[in-house]
N, C-alpha and C positions, 0 to 999 in steps of 0.2 A: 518767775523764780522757780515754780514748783517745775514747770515744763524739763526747766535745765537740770534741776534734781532730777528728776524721771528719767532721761536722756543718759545721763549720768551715768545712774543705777545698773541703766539697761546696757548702755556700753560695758561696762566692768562684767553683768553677767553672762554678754555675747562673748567676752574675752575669755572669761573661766570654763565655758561651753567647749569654745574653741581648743584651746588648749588642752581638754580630754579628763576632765575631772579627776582629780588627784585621789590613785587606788584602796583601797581600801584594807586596814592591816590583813583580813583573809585571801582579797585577792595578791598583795603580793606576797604573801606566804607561799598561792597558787604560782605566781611567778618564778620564785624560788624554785620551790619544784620543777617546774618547767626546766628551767635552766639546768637544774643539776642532771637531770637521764638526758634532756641535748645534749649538755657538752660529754656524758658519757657514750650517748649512741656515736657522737664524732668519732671522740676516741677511736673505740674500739670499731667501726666500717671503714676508717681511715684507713688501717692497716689491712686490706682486701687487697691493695697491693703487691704486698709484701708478705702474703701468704707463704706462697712457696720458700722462701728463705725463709720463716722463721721454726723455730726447733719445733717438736712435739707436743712440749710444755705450755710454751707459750699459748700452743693452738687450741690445746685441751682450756687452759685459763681463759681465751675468748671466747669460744663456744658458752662455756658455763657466766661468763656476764652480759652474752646475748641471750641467754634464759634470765638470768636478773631482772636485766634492762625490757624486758617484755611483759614482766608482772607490772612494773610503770607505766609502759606505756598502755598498757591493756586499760585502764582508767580512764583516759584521755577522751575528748570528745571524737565521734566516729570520725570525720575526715582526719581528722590528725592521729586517729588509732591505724585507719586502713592503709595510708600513706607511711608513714613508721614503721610498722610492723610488717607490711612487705618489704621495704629497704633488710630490716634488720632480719627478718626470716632468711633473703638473700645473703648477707654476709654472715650467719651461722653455717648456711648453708654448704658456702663455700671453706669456710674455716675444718667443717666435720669433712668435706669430701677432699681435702687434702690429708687431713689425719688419716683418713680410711685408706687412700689410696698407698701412701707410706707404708700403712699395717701390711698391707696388700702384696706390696713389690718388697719387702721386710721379711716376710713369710714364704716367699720364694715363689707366691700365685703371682705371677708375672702375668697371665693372662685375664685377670682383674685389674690389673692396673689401666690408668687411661692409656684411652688410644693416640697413637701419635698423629697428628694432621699429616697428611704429604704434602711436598713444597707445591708451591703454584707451579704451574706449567706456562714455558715461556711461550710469548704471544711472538708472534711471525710477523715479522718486519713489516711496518707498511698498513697494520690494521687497529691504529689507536681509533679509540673513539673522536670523530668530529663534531662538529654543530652540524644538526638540521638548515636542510638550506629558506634562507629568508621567502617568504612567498610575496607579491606584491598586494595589496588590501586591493579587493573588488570595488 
């Protein structure tokens, strides 16, 4: 009888084991948190897109909650600080080097402005890349 108690016991605390022990009110506070600068880094990297169409305004407004969102994340344990915070350095990045560029061609330095790529140059009939030819095994 005692065996099957025992058995019991241990099955139930294999099961609560398994299941990943139920967090504790500071860790999910920590959770919370979490969650609130992700779904805001979403946000606002989301829109790297759609840079260039959006107004000035806009751009000024997401620059300044990629500085927000970097005092958050600055906390964070290192892999999830160094991972983060370059994405997000990236898309301030690019948020300020459209406003600048705008300032730029706005002010009439036209030669500040980005450069235009040139079109690709057409490839000459007849020269697509092929497969390597099969060789037979030795």
């Amino acid at each position: 009888m005692k065996i099957k108690l025992w058995c019991a016991l241990g099955a139930l605390c294999a099961a609560w084991v398994l299941s990943g022990f139920p967090p504790s009110g500071g860790a999910r506070a920590q959770e919370q948190g979490q969650a609130d600068w992700r779904a805001e880094f979403e946000a606002v990297c989301v829109k790297t897109d759609l840079a260039m169409s959006l107004s000035n305004e806009e751009l000024t407004q997401l620059v300044a909650r990629c500085d927000r969102l970097e005092g958050q994340i600055a906390g964070e344990t290192e892999i999830v600080r160094k991972v983060y915070l370059k994405r997000l350095r990236s898309c301030r990045a690019l948020f300020a080097y459209v406003l600048e560029a705008r300032s730029a061609a706005s002010a009439g330095g036209d030669a500040a402005a980005p450069a235009q790529l040139p079109p690709p140059e057409p490839r000459p009939q007849g020269t697509e890349a092929t497969a390597p030819e099969s060789r037979p095994a030795p």
